[in-house]
Each structure stands twice: as structure tokens, then as C-alpha cells.
PAFITOR-309246 format. One line per field, with one value per residue (C-alpha): residue in one letter; chain; x, y, z. Coordinates in Angstrom, 1 decimal. Example, Ala and Ser with C-alpha at 12.3 -4.5 7.8 and 13.67 -1.06 7.14 Angstrom:
PAFITOR-309246
residu	A / S $
chaine	A / A $
c1	12.3 / 13.7 $
c2	-4.5 / -1.1 $
c3	7.8 / 7.1 $
***
This chain:
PAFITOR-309246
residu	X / X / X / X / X / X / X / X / X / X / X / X / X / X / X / X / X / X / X / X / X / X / X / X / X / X / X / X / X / X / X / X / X / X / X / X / X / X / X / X / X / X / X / X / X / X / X / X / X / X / X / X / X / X / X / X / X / X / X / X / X / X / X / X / X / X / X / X / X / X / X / X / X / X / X / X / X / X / X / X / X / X / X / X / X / X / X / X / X / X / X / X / X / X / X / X / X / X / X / X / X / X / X / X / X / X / X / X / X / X / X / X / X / X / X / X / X / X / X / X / X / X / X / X / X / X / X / X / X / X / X / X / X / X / X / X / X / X / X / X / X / X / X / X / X / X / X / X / X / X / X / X / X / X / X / X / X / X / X / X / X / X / X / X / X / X / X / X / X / X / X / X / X / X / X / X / X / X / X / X / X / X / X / X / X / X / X / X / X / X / X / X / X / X / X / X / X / X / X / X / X / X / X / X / X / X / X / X / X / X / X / X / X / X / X / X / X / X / X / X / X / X / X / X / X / X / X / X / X / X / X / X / X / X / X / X / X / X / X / X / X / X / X / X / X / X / X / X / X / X / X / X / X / X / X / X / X / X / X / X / X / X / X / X / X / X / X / X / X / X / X / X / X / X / X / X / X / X / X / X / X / X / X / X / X / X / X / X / X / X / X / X / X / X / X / X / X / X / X / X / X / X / X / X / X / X / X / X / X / X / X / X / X / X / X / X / X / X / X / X / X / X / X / X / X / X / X / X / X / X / X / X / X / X / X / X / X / X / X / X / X / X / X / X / X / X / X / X / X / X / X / X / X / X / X / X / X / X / X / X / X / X / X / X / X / X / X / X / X / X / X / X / X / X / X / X / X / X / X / X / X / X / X / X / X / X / X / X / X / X / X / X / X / X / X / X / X / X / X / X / X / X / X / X / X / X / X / X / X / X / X / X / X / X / X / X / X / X / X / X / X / X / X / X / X / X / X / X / X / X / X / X / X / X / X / X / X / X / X / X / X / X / X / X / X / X / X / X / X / X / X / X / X / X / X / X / X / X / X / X / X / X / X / X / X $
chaine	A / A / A / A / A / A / A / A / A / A / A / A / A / A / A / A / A / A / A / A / A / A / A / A / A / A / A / A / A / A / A / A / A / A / A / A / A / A / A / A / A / A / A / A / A / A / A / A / A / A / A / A / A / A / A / A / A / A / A / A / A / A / A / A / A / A / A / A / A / A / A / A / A / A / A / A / A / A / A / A / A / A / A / A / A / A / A / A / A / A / A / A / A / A / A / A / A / A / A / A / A / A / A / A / A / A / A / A / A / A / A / A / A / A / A / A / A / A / A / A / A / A / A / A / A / A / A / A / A / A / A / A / A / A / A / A / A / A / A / A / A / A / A / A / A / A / A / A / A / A / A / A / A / A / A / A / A / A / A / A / A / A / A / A / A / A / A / A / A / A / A / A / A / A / A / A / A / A / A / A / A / A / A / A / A / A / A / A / A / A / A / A / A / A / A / A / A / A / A / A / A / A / A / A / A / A / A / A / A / A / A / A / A / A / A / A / A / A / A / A / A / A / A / A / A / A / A / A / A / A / A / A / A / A / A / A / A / A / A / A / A / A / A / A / A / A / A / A / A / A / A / A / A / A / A / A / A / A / A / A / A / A / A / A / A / A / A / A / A / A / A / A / A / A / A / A / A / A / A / A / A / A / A / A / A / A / A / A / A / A / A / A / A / A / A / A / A / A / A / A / A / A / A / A / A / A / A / A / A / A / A / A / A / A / A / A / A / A / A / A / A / A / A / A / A / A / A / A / A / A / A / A / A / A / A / A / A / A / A / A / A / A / A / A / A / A / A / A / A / A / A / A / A / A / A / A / A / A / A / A / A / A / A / A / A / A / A / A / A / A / A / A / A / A / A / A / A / A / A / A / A / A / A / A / A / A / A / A / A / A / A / A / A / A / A / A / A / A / A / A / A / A / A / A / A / A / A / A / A / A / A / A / A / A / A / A / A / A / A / A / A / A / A / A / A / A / A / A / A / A / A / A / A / A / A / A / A / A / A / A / A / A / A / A / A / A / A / A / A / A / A / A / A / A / A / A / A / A / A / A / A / A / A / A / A $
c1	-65.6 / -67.3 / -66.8 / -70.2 / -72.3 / -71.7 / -73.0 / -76.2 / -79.5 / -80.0 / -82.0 / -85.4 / -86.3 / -88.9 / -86.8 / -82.9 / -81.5 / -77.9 / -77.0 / -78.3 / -78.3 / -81.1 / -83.2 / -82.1 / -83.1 / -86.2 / -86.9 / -86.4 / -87.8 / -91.6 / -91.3 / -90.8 / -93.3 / -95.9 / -95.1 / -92.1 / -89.2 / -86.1 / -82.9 / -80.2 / -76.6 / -74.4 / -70.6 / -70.3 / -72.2 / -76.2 / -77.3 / -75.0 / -73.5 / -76.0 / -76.3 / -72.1 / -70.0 / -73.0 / -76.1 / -75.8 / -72.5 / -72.1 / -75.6 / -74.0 / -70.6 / -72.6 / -74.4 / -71.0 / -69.2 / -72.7 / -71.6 / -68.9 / -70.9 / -73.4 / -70.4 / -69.3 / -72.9 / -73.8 / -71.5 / -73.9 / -76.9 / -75.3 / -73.8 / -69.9 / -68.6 / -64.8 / -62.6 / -62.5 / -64.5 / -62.3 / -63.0 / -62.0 / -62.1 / -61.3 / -64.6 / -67.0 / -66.0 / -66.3 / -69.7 / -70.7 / -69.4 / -71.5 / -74.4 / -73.9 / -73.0 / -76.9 / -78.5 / -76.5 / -78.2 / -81.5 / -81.0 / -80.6 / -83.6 / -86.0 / -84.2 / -84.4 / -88.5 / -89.9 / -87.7 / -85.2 / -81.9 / -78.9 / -75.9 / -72.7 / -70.9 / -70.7 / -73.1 / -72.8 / -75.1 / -74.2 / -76.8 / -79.9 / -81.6 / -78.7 / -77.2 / -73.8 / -73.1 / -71.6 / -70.3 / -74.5 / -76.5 / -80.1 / -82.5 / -84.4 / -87.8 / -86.5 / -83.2 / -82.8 / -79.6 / -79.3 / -75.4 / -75.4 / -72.1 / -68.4 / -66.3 / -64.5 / -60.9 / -59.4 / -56.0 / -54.2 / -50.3 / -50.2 / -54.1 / -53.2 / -52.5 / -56.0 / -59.0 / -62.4 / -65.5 / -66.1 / -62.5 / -63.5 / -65.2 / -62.6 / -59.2 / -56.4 / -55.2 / -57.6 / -56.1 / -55.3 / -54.8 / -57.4 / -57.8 / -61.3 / -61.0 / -64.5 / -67.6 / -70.6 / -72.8 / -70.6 / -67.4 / -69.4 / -70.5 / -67.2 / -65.9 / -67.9 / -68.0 / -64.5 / -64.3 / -66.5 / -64.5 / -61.3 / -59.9 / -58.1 / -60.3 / -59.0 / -61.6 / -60.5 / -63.2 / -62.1 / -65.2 / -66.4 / -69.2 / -69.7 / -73.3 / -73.3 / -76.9 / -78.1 / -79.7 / -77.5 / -78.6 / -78.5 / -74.8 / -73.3 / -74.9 / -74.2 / -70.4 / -70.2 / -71.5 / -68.8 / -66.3 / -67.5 / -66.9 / -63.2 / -63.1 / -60.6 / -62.7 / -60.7 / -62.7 / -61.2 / -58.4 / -56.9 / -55.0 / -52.1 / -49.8 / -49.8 / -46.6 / -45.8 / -43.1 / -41.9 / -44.6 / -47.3 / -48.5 / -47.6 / -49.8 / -49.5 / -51.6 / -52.7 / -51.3 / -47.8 / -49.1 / -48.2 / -50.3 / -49.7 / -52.1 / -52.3 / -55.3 / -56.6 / -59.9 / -61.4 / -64.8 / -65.2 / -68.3 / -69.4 / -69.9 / -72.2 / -70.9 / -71.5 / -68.2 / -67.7 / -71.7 / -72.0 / -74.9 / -72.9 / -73.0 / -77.1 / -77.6 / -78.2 / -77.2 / -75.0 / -74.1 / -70.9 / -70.3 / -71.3 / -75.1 / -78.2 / -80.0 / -83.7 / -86.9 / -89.7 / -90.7 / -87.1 / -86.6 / -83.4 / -82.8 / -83.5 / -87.1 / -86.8 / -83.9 / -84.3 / -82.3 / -83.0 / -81.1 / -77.6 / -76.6 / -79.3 / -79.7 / -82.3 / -81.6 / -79.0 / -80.9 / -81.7 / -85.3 / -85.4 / -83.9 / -86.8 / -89.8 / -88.3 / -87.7 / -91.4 / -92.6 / -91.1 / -92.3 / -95.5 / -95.3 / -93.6 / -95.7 / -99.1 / -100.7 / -104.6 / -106.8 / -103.8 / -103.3 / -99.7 / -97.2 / -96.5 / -92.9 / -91.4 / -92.1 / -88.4 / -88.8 / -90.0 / -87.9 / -86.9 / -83.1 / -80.4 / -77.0 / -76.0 / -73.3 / -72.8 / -75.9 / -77.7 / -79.5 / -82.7 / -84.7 / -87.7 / -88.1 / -86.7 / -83.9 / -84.4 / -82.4 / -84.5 / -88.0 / -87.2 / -86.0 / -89.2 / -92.0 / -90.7 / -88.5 / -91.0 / -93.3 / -91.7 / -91.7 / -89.1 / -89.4 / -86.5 / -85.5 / -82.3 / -82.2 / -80.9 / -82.2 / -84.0 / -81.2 / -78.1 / -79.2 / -77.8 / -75.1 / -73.0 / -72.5 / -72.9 / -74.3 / -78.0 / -80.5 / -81.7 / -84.9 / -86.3 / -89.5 / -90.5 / -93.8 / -95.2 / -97.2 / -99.6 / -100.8 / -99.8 / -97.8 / -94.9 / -92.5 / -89.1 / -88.4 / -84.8 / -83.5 / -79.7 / -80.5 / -80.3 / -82.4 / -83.2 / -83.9 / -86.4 / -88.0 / -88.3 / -89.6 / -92.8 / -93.0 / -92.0 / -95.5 / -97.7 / -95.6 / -96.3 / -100.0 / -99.9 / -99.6 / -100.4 / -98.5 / -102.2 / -102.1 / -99.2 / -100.4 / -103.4 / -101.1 / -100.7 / -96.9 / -95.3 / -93.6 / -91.2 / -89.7 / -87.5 / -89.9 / -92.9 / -90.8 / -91.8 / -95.7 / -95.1 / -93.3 / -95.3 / -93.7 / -91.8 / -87.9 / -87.8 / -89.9 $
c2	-75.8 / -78.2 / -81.5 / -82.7 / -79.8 / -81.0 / -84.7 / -83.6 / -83.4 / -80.4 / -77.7 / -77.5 / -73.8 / -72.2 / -70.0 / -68.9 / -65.5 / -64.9 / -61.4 / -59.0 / -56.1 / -54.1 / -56.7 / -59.6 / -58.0 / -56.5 / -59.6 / -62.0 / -59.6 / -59.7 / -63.2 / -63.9 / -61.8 / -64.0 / -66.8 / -68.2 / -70.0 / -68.1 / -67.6 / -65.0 / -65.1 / -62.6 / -62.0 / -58.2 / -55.9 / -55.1 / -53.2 / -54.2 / -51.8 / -49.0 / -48.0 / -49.1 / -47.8 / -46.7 / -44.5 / -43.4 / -42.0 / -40.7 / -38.5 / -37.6 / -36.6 / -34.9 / -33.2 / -31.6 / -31.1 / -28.6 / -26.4 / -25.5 / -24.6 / -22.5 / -20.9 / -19.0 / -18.2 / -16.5 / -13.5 / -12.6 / -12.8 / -10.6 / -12.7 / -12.1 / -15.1 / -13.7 / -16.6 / -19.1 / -22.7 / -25.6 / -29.1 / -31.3 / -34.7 / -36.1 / -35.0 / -35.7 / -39.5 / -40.4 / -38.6 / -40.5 / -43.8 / -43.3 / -42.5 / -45.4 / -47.9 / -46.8 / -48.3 / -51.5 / -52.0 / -50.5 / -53.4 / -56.1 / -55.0 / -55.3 / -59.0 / -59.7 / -58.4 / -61.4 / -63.9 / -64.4 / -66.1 / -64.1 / -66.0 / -64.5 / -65.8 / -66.5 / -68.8 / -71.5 / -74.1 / -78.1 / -78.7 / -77.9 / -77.0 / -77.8 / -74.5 / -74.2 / -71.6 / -71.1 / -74.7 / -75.4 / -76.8 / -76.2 / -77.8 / -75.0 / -74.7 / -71.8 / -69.7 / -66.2 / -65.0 / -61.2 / -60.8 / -57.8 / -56.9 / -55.4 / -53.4 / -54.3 / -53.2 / -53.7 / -55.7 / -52.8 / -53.1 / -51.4 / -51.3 / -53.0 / -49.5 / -48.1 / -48.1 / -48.7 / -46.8 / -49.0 / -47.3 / -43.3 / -43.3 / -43.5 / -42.1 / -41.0 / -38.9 / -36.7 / -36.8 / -33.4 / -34.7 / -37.6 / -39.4 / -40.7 / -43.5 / -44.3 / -42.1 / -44.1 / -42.7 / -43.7 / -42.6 / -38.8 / -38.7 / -39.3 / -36.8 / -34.3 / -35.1 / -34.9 / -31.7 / -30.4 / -30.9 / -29.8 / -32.0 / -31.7 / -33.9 / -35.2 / -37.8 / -40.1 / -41.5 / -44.2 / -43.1 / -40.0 / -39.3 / -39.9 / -41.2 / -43.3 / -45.4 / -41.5 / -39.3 / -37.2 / -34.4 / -34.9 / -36.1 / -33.1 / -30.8 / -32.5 / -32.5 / -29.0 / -27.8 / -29.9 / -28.7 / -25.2 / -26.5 / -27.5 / -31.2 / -31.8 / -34.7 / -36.2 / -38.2 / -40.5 / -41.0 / -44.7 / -45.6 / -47.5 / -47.9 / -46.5 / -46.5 / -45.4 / -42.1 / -40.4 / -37.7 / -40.4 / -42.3 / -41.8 / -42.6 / -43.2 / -42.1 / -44.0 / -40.5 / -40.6 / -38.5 / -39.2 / -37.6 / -37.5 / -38.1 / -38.6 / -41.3 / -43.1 / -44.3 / -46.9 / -46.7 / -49.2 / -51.1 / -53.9 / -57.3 / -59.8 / -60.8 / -64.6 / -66.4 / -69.1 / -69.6 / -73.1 / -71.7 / -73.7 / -77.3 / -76.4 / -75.9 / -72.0 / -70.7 / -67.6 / -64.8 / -63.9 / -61.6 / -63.8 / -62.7 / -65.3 / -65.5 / -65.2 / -64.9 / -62.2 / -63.5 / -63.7 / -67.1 / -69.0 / -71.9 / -74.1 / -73.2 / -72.8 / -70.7 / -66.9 / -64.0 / -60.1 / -57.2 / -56.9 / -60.5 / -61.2 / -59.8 / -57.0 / -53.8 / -52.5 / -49.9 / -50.4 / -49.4 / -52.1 / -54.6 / -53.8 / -54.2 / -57.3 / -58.9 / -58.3 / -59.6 / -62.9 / -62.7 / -62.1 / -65.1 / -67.4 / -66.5 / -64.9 / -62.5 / -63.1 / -60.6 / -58.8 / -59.3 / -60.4 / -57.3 / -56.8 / -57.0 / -53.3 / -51.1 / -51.7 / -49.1 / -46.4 / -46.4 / -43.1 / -42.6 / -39.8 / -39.0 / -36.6 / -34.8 / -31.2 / -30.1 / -33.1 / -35.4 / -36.5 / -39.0 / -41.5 / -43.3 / -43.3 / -41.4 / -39.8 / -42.6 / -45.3 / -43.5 / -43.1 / -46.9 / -48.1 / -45.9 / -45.1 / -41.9 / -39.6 / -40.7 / -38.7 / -35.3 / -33.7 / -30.2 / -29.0 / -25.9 / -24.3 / -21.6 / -19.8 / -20.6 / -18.1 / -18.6 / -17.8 / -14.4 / -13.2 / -16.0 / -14.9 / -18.7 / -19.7 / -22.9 / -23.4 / -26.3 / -27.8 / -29.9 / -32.7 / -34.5 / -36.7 / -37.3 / -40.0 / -38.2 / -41.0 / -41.2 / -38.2 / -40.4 / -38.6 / -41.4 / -39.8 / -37.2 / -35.8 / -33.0 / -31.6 / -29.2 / -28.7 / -31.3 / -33.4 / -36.5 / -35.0 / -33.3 / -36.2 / -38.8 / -37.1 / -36.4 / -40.5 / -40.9 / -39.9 / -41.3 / -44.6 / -43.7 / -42.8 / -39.2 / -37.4 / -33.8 / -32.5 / -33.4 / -31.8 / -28.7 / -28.8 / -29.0 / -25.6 / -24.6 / -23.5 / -20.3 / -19.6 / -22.9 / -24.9 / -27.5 / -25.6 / -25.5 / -28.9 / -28.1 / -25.1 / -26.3 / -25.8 / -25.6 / -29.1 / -28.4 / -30.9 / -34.0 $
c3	66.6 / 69.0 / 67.7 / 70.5 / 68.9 / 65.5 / 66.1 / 67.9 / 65.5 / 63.6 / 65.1 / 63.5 / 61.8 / 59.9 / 58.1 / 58.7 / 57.5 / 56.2 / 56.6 / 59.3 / 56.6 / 56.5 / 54.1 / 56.7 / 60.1 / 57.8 / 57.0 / 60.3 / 62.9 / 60.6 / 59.9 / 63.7 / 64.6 / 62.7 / 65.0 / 62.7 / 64.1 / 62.8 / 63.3 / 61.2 / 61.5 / 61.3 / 62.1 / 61.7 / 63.3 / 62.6 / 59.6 / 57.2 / 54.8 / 55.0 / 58.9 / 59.5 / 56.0 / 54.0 / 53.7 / 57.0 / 58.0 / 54.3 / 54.6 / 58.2 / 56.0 / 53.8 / 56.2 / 57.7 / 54.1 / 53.6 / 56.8 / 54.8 / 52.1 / 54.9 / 56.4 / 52.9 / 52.3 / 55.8 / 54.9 / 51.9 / 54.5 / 56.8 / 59.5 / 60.0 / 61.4 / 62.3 / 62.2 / 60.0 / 60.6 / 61.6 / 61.1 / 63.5 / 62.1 / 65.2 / 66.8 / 63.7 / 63.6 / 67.5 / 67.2 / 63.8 / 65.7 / 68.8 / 66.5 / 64.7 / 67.9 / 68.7 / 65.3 / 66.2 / 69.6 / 67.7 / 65.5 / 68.1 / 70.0 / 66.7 / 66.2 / 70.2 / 70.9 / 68.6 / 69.2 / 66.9 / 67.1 / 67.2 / 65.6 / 65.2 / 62.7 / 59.3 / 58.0 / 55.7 / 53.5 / 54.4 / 51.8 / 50.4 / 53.8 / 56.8 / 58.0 / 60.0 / 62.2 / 65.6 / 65.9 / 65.2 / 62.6 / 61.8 / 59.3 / 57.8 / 55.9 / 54.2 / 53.6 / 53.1 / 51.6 / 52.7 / 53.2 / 50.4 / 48.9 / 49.0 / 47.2 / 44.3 / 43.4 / 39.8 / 39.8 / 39.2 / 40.1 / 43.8 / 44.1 / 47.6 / 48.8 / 48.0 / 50.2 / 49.5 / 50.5 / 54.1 / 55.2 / 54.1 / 57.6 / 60.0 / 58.0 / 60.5 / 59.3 / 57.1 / 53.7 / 52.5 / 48.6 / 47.9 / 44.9 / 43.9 / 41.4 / 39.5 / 38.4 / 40.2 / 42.4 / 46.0 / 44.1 / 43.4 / 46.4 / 48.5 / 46.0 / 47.1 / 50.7 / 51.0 / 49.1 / 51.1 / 54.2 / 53.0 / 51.0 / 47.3 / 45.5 / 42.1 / 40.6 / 37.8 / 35.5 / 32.7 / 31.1 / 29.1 / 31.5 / 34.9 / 37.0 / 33.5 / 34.6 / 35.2 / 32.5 / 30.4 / 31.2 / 34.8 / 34.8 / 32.6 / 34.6 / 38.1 / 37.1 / 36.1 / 39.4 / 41.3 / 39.0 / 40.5 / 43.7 / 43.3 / 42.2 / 39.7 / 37.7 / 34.5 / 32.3 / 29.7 / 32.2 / 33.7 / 36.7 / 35.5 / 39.1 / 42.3 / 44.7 / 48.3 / 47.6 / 50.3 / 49.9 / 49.6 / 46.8 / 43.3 / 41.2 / 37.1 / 34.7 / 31.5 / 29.3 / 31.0 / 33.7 / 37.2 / 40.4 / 44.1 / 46.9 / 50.5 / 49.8 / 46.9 / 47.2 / 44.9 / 44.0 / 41.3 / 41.8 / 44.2 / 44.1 / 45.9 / 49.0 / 48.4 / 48.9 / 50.8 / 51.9 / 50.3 / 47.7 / 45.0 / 46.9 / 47.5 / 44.1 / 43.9 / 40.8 / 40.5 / 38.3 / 36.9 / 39.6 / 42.4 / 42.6 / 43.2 / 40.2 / 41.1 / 40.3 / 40.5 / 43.4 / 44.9 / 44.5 / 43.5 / 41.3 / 44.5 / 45.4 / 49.1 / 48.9 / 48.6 / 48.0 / 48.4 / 48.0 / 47.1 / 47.3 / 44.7 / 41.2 / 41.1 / 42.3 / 44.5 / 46.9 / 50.7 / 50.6 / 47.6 / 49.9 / 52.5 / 50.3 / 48.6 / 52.3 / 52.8 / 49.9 / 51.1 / 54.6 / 53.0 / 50.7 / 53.8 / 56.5 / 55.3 / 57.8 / 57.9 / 56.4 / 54.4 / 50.8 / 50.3 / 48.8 / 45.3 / 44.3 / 43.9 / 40.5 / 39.5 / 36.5 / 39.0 / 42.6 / 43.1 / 44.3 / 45.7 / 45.0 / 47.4 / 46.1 / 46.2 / 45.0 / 45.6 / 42.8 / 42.9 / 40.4 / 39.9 / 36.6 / 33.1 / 31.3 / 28.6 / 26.4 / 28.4 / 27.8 / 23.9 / 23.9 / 26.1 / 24.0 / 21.2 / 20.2 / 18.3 / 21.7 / 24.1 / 25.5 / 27.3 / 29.4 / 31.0 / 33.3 / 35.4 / 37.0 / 40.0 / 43.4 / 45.5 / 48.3 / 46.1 / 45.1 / 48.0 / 49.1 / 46.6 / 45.2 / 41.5 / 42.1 / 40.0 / 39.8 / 37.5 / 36.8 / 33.9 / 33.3 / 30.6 / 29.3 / 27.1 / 24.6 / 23.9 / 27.7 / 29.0 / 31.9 / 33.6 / 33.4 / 34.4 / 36.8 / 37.4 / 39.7 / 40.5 / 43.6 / 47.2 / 48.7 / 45.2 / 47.2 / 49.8 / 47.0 / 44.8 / 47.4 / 47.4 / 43.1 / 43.6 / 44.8 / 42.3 / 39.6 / 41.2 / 41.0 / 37.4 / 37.6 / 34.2 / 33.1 / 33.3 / 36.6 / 37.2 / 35.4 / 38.0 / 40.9 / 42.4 / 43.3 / 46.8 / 46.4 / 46.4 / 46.5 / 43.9 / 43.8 / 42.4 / 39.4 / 38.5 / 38.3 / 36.1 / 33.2 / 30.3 / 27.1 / 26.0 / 25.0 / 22.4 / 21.2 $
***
């Protein structure tokens, strides 16, 4: 560090960004763009977890686990495709890291255009509103804590040997036996990636149900379809040890069972990625896992201090971290003639889990609509089926669809879907849920056909409730 820098005055700021994540840049490149001085730090590189070890490169893994899928269908279709299809792994993560090298400089340009300060390094608070960075301080207005989170790995004996999600992208070599530890949405999906690429997938829940923050139904039906698909998943089952053998690791089972792999992934939940930012000696208060505690307007327990996205202690979703950044810009740094935004509709962000078939879903579970309006107040209308496109591909996979309805006001207030292309479908269902959309509306709305998603305006006779 340079002792000189260190003695001069801090630099004076409008407001400095921790994390160039997706809610950070999001953030620093609007408020600087209203004339703000700002500056955002970050020692990694741009986009956080999403564009480097997260949504992206697993919907571009997801993408090429599905050619597999295509491959075996195209016989039934008539094509004859003579050899069989090779992956080379090799050639799928140099062109996902190219891809991905893009967003970064995409990233830098957005931050660079307006003005903002580029830091590269890890931030920390010297107090209340002194920042240190780069062998620099800076007094700032306001703080934004955007540095999102990280995996977490349970103290298991050996767990040293198992990776976590940010190392699935770049694995040398592919792992021919993987284990998937965990039943959350990341763990599912890296189940079914992998499987889909070639991989013996064995995925070991602790639980009796996997995708346990997902509706019943949705999860039963989501794990029997990649059962179909050739991932061994054991619920009720603990990881105990794991070893290097000769063969690989050796794992031990809670039962006495003992299983071999050439990978063991850990997907067992994330925590805020908070350490070591001086929030404690500013006065922010934290959760138990490491969170900012804030309020609905994304404040912390010191009022100039915010926090958005996965470092805080709402909801853990990148689009969520976008609309909570703006909500701050807008509250920092009005822009004239525009009414400030309204903090997200927490109880109806629609989401994705893109496993093999995907999932799709906006609003309450069934267990969370009963508990909200009451459990004689809700009605339920459920459908699977075959897709169109599997009559003649020759594969057993089905879809299936859910909406709940509050009976008193006729409100659609949960939506669920377990099909090819659940999330594109449900984005646009998202919409008029937001707006209030009724089941008569609904009824009104005439179908595509054939397409999967018409089933969701036809549904006329309620299951149960």
C-alpha cells in the first residue's frame, strides 16, 4: 500500500459501490449517469456471479446438455444422423470463456461511458462513510454493498476435496462419475447439465424432497422426469467422508454405503459475501449468515449505507438485484419528471430452474397460498400431458402445469410449469399476474395451438379445493 496515498485527504464521492455484480454495475453506471460522482470497486472481474460462474455459462451448459437430448429425438423425425455425437469439452469451455470475456468488457464500457471509477480491489469501510481501496480513500455520501455471495461447504471430514458450483465451468478433465451433493435449484440444475453431457450423475439429498422452497407438486414431478433421464437422486441420504482412492474419491454414506466418483460437487447453499468489508466497525448490522439486514427501502441499520441483492437479505435472484439497485438510484439521485420505482412484488417474481425439462414459476405454492388466504380459499387446477413434439421423438418425457386461484377474488396467485421452455413461457404469464390477472381472464384468453402454453388458458375444471 502507499503509505503517501494514505495521508492525503479523502476523495470526496456521491456514492461508492462494493461489488461490480450485476446489482453494483446496475446500480453505479445510472447513478453516474444522473450526474453523480461514483466510484465501485471490484477485484474480480465484471458481472459478478451471474455473467462469470452463474446464470450465464449454466443456460449456455444447458443449452449444449439439450443437443443431446435433440440428437436422440431427430431419429423419430426422420433424420439419421450416422455416427454418434461427441462432446468435446475442450471446445465448449474456450467458446463459453470467449463469450464470457465479452460481457466483462461489455461491463466495463457501461461503467466507463458515464464516468464511473473503476477500482480493482477489494473494498473496505474505515468507518461510517471513509472507503479504502487501491491504496485510496474516499469519503462517501452513500455506500452500496453489492458484493453478492459464495458458496457454502458443510465441515464435512474431506469436504476440502469437493468443488463448488464457480469450478463446474472449467473441469479438466470432464468427470465421467459426478456426485451432486444438495437438492436446491443450482445443485438440480448442474445435475442435469452434467447428465446431459455425459456424465453419471448421482445426486444426494439429506432431505425427503428436493427444490424444497418449490411447490410439491412441481418438485415430485420435476424429479421423476430426471430420474427418466438417468440421474441417480437419493433422498434421505448424508455424506459422512469423502477420500482420494486410487480410482478417485470415495465417498461414505450416512447408511454404511460407500460411492465412487471422479467429482463431487457441493451445492449446499450460499452465503453473503460480506467478510472482511468493515460493515461491523460502520455499524451495519448483519444476519446470522453474514447478510445486511435492511429495510424495504434497502437500507441498513446505518442510514446511508445500502445493500441489494445477495449481500443483503431479500431475495436471491439477479433480476431482483437489478430492480432493487434502481430503486436506490431512484431514491439517491431522482430523475426529474419520473416518479421514483416501487420496490419489487417479492410474493410474485417469476423464476427458472433449468433442468432437464425446465421449470418455470411466478407466485405462491400451493402450501403458501393455503397459509396466505386461507385453506378452504383456494383453488387448485392442475394438468400433464404429453407434448406435441414427443409423439414422434420417441421420449417419455411429459409436462406438467399448476395454477392456483383464490376463490374469493378470482386472483391467479401461483403459477407453476415443468416443461421445455417453462421459463420463457412463464415470463410472459409473470406479467399479468403482476397486473392482477383473474382465472376469468384467463378463461377469455384465447390459446396458441398447438403449443404447451395454451394449456394454461384452458383449464377449466378445479382438481381439488
Amino acid at each position: 500500500m502507499d503509505k503517501k496515498a494514505t495521508k492525503q485527504q479523502p476523495e470526496e464521492l456521491d456514492l461508492f459501490v462494493i461489488g461490480g455484480g450485476s446489482g453494483g454495475v446496475r446500480a453505479a453506471r445510472m447513478a453516474a449517469g444522473r450526474g453523480a460522482r461514483v466510484a465501485l470497486a471490484e477485484m474480480g472481474e465484471l458481472g459478478g456471479t451471474c455473467v462469470n460462474v452463474g446464470c450465464i455459462p449454466k443456460k449456455l451448459y444447458s443449452y449444449a446438455a439439450g443437443y443431446a437430448e435433440a440428437f436422440e429425438e431427430a431419429a423419430g423425425y426422420g433424420w439419421d444422423l450416422g455416427q454418434a455425437p461427441r462432446l468435446d469439452w475442450g471446445r465448449l469451455k474456450a467458446a463459453r470463456a470467449q463469450e464470457i470475456h465479452r460481457l466483462n468488457g461489455i461491463y466495463q464500457s457501461l461503467l466507463e461511458g458515464p464516468g464511473v471509477e473503476i477500482i480493482r480491489d477489494r473494498a473496505t469501510m474505515v468507518d461510517a462513510h471513509t472507503v479504502a481501496a487501491g491504496g485510496r480513500h474516499w469519503r462517501a455520501k452513500h455506500v452500496l454493498i453489492a458484493t453478492g455471495g459464495r458458496p457454502f461447504k458443510p465441515p464435512v471430514p474431506g469436504h476440502e476435496l469437493a468443488l463448488v458450483s464457480d469450478d463446474m465451468f472449467d473441469l479438466d478433465p470432464f468427470p465421467k462419475r459426478l456426485v451432486v451433493v444438495g437438492a436446491g435449484y443450482i445443485a438440480c440444475e448442474m445435475a442435469s447439465i452434467f447428465n446431459g453431457l455425459g456424465a453419471q450423475v448421482t445426486l444426494l439429498q439429506r432431505g425427503a424432497h428436493m427444490l424444497g422452497a418449490f411447490d410439491e407438486d412441481v418438485r415430485s414431478f420435476v424429479a421423476a422426469e430426471m430420474g427418466k433421464t438417468g440421474v441417480d437422486i437419493r433422498l434421505s441420504t448424508q455424506i459422512t467422508s469423502m477420500r482420494r482412492g486410487n480410482g478417485g474419491l470415495n465417498l461414505m454414506l450416512d447408511r454404511g454405503q460407500d460411492l465412487q466418483a471422479d467429482a463431487v460437487l457441493m451445492a449446499t447453499g450460499r452465503v453473503a459475501n460480506t467478510d472482511d468489508l468493515g460493515l461491523e466497525a460502520a455499524g451495519v448490522k448483519l444476519s446470522d449468515r453474514g447478510a445486511v439486514v435492511v429495510d424495504a427501502q434497502f437500507r441498513s441499520s446505518v442510514p446511508h449505507i445500502f445493500a441489494v441483492g445477495d449481500a443483503s437479505s431479500r431475495l436471491h435472484l439477479t433480476p431482483v438485484a437489478l430492480a432493487e439497485a434502481m430503486v436506490v438510484v431512484d431514491m439517491l439521485f431522482p430523475e426529474a419528471g419520473r416518479s421514483p420505482r416501487q420496490a419489487p412484488d417479492y410474493d410474485f417474481v417469476p423464476t427458472a430452474v433449468f433442468t432437464h425439462p425446465n421449470i418455470g414459476t411466478c407466485g405462491y405454492t400451493e402450501a403458501q397460498a393455503r397459509a396466505q388466504l386461507g385453506n378452504d380459499n383456494v383453488s387448485v387446477y392442475c394438468t400433464e400431458f404429453k407434448p406435441l413434439r414427443h409423439t414422434l421423438s420417441g421420449r417419455s418425457e411429459r409436462t406438467f402445469m399448476k395454477l392456483l386461484v383464490a376463490k374469493d377474488s378470482d386472483r391467479v396467485v401461483g403459477l407453476h410449469m415443468v416443461g421445455a421452455d417453462a421459463g420463457e413461457i412463464v415470463q410472459g404469464f409473470a406479467v399479468a399476474m403482476q397486473a392482477g390477472a383473474t382465472k376469468a381472464h384467463f378463461d377469455r384468453t384465447i390459446g396458441i395451438h398447438p403449443t404447451a402454453a395454451e394449456e394454461f388458458v384452458t383449464m377449466r375444471v378445479p382438481n381439488v379445493g
